[in-house]
C-alpha positions as CSV (number, residue, x, y, z in Angstrom):
1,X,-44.6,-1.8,86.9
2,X,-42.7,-3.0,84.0
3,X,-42.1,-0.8,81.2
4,X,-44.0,-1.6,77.8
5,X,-41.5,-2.9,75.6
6,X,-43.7,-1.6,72.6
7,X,-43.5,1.7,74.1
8,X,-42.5,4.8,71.8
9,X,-40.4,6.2,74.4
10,X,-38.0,3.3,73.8
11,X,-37.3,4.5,70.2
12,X,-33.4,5.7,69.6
13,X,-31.7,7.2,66.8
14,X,-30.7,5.0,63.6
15,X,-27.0,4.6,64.4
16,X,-25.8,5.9,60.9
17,X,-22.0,4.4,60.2
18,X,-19.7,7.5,58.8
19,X,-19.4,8.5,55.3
20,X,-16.8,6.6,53.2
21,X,-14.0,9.4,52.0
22,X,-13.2,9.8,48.6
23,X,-9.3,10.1,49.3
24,X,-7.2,8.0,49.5
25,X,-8.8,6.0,46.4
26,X,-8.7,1.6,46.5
27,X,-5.2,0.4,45.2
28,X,-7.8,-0.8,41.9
29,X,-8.3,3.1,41.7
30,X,-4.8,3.9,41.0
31,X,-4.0,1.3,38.8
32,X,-7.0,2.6,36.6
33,X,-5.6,6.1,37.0
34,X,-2.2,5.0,36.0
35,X,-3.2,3.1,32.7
36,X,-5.8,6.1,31.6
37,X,-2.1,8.2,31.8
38,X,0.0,5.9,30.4
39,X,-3.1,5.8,27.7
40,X,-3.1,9.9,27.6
41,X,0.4,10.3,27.2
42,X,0.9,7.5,24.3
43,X,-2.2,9.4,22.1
44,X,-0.4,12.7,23.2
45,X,3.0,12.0,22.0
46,X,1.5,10.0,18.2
47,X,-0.7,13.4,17.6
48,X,2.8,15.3,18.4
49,X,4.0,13.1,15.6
50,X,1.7,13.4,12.9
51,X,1.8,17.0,13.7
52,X,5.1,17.0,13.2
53,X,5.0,14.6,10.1
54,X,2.7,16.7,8.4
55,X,4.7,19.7,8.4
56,X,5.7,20.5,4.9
57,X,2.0,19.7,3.7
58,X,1.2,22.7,6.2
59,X,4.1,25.1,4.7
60,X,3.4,23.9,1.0
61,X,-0.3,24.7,1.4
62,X,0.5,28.2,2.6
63,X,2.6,28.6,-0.3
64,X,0.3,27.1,-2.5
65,X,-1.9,30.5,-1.8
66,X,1.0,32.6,-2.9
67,X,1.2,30.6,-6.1
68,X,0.2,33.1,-9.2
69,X,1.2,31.1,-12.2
70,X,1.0,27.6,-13.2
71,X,5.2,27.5,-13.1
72,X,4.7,28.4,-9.2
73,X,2.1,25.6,-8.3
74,X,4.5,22.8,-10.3
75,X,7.2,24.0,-8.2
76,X,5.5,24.0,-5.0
77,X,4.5,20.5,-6.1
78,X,7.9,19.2,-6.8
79,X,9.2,20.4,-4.1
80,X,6.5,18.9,-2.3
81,X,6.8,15.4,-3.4
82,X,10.4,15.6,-3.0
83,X,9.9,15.7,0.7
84,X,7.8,12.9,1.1
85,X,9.5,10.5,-1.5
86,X,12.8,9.8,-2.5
87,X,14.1,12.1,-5.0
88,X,15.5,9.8,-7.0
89,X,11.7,9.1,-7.4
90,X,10.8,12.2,-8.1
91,X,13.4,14.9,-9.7
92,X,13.8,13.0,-13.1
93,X,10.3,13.1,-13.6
94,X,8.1,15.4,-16.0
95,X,5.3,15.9,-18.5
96,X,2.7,12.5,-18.6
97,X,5.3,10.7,-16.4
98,X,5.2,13.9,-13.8
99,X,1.3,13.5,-14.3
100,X,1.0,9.7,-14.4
101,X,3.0,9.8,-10.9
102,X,1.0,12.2,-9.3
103,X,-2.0,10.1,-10.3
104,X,-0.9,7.1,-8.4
105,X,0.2,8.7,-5.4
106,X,-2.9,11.1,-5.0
107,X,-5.4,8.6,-5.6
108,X,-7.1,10.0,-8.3
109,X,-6.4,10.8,-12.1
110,X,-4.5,14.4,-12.8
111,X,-7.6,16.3,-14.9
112,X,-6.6,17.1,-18.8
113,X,-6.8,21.1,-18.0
114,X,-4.4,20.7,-15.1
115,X,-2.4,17.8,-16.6
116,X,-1.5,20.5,-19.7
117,X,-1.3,23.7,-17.2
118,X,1.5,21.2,-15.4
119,X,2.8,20.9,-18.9
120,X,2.6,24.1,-20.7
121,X,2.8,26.7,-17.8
122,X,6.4,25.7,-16.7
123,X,7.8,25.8,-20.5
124,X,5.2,27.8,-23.0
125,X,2.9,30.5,-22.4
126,X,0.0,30.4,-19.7
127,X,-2.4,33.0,-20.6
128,X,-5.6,30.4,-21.3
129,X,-4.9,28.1,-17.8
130,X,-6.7,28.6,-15.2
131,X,-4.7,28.8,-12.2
132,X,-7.6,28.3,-9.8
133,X,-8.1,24.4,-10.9
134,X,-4.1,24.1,-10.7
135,X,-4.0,25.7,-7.5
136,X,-7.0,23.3,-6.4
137,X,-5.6,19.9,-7.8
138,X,-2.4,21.0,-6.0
139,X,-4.1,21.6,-2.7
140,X,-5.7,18.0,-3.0
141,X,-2.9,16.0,-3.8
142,X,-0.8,17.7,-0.9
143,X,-3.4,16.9,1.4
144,X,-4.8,13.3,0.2
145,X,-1.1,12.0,-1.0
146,X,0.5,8.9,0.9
147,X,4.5,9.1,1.7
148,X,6.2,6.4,1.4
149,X,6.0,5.7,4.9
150,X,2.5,5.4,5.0
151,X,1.9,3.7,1.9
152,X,4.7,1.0,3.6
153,X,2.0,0.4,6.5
154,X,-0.8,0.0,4.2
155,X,1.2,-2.4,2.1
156,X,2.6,-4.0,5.4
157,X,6.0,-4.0,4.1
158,X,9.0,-4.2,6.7
């Protein structure tokens, strides 16, 4: 008698192949990998820039909440904008011309208050200035001016 090719007793087990490793990864693999670090490392070492570029806005703004007196904050200013521009730029500058510059490099116009707390508070008496408007304005322009390095890029100058 001839077995019954149809017969369940001539099932076998699914020959299953073995699992594909993860390690080592295709040669496409590492080229991705490599790019994502070359990638990682470039975005690293810009932050680490601007980080460092950005340092004397950090230190100004600490002294900036030290600042007292009107006299204080113009200081801290000037001594701020003398970092970030050239001080041949800067150092001459003072009253509506101090004012008129800090205009155009913070983007926006110095207030009247502030623009006479500039004024007064370094040479005359300060008693009717409020410091906290000063101190304010000051804080903005530190944070929102452009050096002269990056008002270069946005001019695309060489």
């Amino acid at each position: 008698m001839k077995p019954d090719p149809a017969s369940l007793e001539n099932l076998r087990d699914i020959a299953v192949p073995p699992p594909v490793p993860w390690w080592p990864p295709a040669p496409g693999w590492w080229v991705v990998m490599a790019v994502l670090a070359i990638a990682v490392i470039v975005v690293a070492f810009r932050a680490w820039r601007l980080w460092r570029a950005n340092a004397y806005r950090r230190a100004a703004l600490r002294e900036l909440q030290r600042a007292t007196t009107p006299a204080g904050i113009a200081e801290i200013l000037k001594r701020t904008a003398m970092v970030a521009y050239p001080r041949t730029d800067v150092a001459a500058l003072s009253g509506s011309a101090w004012c008129q510059w800090l205009a155009e490099t913070g983007g926006r116009p110095v207030p009247n208050k502030v623009a006479e707390a500039l004024d007064r508070g370094v040479f005359g008496k300060a008693d009717d200035i409020n410091v906290g408007e000063v101190s304010a304005f000051a804080a903005e322009w530190i944070t929102q001016h452009r050096n002269r390095t990056e008002a270069r890029k946005e001019r695309k100058e060489p």
